[in-house]
Residue frames as a rotation matrix with the C-alpha (Angstrom) as fourth column:
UNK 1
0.447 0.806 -0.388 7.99
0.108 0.382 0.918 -57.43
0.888 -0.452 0.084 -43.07
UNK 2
-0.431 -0.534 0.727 8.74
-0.731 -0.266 -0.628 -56.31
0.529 -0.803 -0.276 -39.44
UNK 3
-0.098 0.345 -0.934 8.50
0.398 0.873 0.281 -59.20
0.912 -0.344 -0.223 -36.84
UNK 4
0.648 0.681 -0.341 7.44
0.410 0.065 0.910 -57.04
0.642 -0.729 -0.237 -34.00
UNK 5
0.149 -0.488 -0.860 10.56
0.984 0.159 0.081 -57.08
0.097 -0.858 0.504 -32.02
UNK 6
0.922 0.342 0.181 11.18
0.180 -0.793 0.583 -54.11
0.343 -0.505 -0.792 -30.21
UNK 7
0.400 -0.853 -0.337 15.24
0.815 0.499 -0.295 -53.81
0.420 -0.156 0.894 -30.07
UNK 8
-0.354 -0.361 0.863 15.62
-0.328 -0.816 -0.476 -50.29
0.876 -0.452 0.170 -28.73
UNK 9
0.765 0.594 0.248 13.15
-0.531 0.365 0.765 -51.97
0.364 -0.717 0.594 -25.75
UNK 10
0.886 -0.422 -0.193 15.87
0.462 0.763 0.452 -54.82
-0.044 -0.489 0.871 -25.32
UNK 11
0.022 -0.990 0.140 18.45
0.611 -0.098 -0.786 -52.86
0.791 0.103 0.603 -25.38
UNK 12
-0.298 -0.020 0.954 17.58
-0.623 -0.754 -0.210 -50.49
0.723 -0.657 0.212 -22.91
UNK 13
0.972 0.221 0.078 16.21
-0.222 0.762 0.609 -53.65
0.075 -0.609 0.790 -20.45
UNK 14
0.651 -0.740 -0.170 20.20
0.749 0.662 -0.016 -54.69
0.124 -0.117 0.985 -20.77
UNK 15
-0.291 -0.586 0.757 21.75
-0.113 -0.764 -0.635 -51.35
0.950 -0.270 0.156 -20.48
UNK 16
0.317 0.612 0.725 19.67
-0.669 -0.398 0.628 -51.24
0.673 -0.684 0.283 -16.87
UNK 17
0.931 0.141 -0.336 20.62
0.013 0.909 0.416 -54.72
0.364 -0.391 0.845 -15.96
UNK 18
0.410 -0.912 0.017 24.15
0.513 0.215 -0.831 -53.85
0.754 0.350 0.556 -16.84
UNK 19
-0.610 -0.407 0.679 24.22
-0.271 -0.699 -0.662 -50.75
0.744 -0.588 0.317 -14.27
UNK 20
0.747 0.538 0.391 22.43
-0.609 0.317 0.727 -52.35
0.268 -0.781 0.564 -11.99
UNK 21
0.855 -0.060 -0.515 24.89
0.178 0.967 0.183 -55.07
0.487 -0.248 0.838 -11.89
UNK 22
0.701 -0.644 -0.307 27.90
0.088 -0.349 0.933 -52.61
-0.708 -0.681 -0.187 -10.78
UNK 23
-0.039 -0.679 0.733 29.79
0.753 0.462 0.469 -53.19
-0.657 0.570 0.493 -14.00
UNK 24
0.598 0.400 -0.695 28.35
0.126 -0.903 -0.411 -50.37
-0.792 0.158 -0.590 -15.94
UNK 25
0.917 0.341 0.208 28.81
0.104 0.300 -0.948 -49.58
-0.386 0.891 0.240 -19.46
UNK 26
0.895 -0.412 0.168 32.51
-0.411 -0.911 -0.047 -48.33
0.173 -0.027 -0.985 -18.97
UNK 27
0.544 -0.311 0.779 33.42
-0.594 0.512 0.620 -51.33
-0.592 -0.801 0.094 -17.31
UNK 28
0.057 -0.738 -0.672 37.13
-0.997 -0.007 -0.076 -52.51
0.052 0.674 -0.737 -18.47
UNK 29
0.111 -0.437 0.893 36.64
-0.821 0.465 0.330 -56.18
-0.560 -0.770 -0.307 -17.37
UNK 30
-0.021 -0.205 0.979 36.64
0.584 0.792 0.178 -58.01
-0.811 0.575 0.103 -20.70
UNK 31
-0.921 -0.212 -0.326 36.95
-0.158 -0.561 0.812 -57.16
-0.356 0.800 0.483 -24.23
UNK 32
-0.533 0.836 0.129 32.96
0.837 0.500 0.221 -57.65
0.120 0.226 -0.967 -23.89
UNK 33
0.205 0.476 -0.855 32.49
0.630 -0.733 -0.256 -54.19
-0.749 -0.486 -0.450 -23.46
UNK 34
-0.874 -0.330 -0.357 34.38
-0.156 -0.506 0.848 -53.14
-0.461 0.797 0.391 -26.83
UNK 35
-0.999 0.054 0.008 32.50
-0.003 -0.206 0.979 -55.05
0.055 0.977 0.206 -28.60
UNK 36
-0.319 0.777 -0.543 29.28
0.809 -0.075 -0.583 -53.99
-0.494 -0.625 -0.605 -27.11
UNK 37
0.210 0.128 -0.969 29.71
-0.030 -0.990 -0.137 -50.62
-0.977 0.058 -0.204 -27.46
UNK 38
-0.927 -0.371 -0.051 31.24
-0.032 -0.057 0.998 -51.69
-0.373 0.927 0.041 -31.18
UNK 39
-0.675 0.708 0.207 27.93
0.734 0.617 0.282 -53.45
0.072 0.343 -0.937 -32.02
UNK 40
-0.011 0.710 -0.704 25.90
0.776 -0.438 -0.454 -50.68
-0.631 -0.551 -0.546 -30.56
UNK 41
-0.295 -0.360 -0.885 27.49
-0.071 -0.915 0.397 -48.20
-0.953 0.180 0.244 -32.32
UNK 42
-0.978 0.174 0.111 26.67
0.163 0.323 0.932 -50.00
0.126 0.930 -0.344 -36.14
UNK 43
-0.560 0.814 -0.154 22.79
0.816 0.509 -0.274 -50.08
-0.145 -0.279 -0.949 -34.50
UNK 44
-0.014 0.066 -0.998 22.98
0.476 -0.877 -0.065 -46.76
-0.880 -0.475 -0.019 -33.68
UNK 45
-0.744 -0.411 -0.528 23.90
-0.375 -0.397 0.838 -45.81
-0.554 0.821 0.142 -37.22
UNK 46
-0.840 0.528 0.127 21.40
0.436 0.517 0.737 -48.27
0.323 0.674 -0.664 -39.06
UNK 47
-0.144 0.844 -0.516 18.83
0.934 -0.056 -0.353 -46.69
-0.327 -0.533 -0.780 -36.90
UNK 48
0.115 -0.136 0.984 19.85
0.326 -0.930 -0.167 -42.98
0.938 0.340 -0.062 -38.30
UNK 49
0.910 0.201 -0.362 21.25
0.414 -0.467 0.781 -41.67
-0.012 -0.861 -0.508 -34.91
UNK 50
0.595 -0.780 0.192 24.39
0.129 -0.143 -0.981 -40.66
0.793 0.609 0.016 -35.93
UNK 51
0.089 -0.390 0.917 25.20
-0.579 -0.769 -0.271 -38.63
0.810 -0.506 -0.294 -32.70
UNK 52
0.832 0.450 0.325 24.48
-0.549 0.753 0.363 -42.16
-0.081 -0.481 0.873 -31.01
UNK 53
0.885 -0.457 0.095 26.73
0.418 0.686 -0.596 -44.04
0.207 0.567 0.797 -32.93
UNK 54
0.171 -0.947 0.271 29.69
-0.200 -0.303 -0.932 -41.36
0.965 0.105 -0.241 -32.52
UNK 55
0.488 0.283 0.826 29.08
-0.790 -0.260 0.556 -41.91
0.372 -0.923 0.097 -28.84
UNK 56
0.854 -0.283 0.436 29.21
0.316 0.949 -0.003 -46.05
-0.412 0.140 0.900 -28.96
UNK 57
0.811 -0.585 -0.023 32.25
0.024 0.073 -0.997 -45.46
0.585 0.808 0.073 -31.23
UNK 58
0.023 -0.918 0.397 34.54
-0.295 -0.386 -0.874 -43.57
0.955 -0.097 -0.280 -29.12
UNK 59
0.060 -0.407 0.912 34.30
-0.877 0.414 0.243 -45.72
-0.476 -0.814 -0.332 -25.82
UNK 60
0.966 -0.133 0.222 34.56
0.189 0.948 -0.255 -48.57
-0.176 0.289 0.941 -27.92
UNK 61
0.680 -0.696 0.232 37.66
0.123 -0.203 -0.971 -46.85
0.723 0.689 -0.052 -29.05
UNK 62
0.128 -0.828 0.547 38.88
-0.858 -0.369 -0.358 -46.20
0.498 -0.423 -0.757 -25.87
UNK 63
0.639 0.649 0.413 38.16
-0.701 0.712 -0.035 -49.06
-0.317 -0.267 0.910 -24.59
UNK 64
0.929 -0.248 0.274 40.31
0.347 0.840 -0.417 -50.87
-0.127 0.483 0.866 -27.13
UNK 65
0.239 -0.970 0.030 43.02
0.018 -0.027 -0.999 -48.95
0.971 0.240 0.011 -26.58
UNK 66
0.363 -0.036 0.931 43.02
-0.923 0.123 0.365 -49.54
-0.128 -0.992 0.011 -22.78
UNK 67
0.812 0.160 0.561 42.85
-0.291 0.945 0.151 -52.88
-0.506 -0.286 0.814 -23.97
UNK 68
-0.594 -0.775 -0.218 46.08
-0.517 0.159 0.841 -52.71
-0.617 0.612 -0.495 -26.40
UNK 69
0.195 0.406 0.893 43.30
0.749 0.526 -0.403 -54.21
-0.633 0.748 -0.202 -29.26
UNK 70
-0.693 -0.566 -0.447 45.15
-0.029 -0.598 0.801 -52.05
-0.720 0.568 0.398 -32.03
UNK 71
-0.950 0.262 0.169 43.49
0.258 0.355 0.899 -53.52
0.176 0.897 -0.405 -35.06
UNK 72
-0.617 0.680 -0.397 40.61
0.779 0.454 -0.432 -52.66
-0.113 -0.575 -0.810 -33.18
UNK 73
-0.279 -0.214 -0.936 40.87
0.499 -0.865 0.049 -49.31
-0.820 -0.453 0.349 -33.07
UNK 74
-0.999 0.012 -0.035 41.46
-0.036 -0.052 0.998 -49.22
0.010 0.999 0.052 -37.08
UNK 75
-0.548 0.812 0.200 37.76
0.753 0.375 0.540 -50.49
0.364 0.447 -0.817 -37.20
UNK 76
0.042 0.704 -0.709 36.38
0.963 -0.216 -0.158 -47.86
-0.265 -0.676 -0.688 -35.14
UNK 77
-0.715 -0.513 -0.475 38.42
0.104 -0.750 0.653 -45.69
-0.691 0.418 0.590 -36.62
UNK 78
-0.901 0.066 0.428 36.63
0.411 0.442 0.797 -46.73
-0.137 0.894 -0.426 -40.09
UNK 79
0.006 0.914 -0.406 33.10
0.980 -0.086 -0.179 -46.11
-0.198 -0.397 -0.896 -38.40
UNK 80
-0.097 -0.201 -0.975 34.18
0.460 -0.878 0.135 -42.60
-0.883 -0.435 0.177 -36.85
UNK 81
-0.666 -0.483 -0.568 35.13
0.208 -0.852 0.480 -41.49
-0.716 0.201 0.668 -39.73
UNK 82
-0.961 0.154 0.231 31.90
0.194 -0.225 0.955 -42.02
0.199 0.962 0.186 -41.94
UNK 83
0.048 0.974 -0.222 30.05
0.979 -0.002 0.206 -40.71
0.200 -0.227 -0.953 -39.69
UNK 84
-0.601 -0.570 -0.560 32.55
0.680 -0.733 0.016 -37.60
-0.419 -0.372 0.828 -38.90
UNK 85
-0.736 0.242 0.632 30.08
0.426 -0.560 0.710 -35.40
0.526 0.792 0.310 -41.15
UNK 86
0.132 0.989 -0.065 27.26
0.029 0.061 0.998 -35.73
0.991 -0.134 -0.020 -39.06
UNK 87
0.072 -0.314 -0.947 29.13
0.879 0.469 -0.089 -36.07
0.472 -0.825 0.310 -35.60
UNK 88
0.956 0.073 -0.285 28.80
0.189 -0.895 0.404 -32.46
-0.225 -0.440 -0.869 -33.11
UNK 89
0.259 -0.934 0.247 32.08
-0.355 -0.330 -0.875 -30.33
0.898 0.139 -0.417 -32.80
UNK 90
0.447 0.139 0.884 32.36
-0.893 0.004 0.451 -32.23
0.059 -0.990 0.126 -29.13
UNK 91
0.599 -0.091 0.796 32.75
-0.472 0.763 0.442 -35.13
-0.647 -0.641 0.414 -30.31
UNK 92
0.739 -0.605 0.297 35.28
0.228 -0.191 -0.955 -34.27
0.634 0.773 -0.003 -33.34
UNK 93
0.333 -0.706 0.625 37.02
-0.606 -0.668 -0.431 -32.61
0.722 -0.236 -0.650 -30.55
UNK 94
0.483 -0.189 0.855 37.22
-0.761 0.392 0.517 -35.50
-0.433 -0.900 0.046 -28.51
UNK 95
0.918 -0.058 0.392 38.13
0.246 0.859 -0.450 -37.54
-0.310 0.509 0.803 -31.15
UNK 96
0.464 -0.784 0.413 41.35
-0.290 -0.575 -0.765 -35.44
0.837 0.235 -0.494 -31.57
UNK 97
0.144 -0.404 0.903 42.03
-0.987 -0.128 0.100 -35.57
0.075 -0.906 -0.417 -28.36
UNK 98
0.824 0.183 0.537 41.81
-0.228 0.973 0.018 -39.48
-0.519 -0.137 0.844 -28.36
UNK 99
0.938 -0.305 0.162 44.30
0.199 0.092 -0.976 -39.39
0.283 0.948 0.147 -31.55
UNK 100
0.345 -0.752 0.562 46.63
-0.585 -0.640 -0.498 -37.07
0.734 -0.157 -0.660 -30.01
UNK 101
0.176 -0.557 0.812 46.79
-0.982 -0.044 0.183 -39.14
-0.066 -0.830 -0.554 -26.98
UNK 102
0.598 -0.463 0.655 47.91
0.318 0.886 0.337 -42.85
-0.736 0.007 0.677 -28.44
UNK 103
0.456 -0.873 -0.174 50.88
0.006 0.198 -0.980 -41.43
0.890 0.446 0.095 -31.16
């Protein structure tokens, strides 16, 4: 039974609010923006967007290593990689490139 709601609607009403507010989705000023983009990224996936989800993933990832959240990383990691099948060759190649730059 679907109850109506309309969560791609509210999410895009708070993505708008968010760049509207100067802070923008990028924005390093709490570890409320990992787990945004974490959260987003699971949505993104349950929803079947895959190419969505790899998106949300890897600024959550960077994100969390800006932020020194290690353990963090691991989880995104976790994501990344079961979605790696389905993910362009862009964003495989950025995901290297992420890898390469925290050893």
């Amino acid at each position: 039974m679907r109850h109506g709601w309309r969560i791609d609607f509210v999410i895009q009403m708070i993505e708008e609010k968010v760049d509207g507010s100067g802070v923008g989705i990028d924005s390093l000023n709490n570890d409320d923006m990992y787990h945004y983009c974490y959260q987003r990224a699971l949505y993104e996936q349950w929803m079947g967007r895959p190419q969505e989800a790899v998106e949300f993933i890897l600024k959550a990832m960077c994100i969390a290593d800006r932020l020194g959240m290690e353990r963090h990383i691991i989880k995104c990691t976790a994501v990344l990689e079961s979605l790696r099948e389905m993910a362009t060759k862009e964003q495989i190649e950025r995901y290297r490139v992420f890898l390469a730059g925290i050893k």
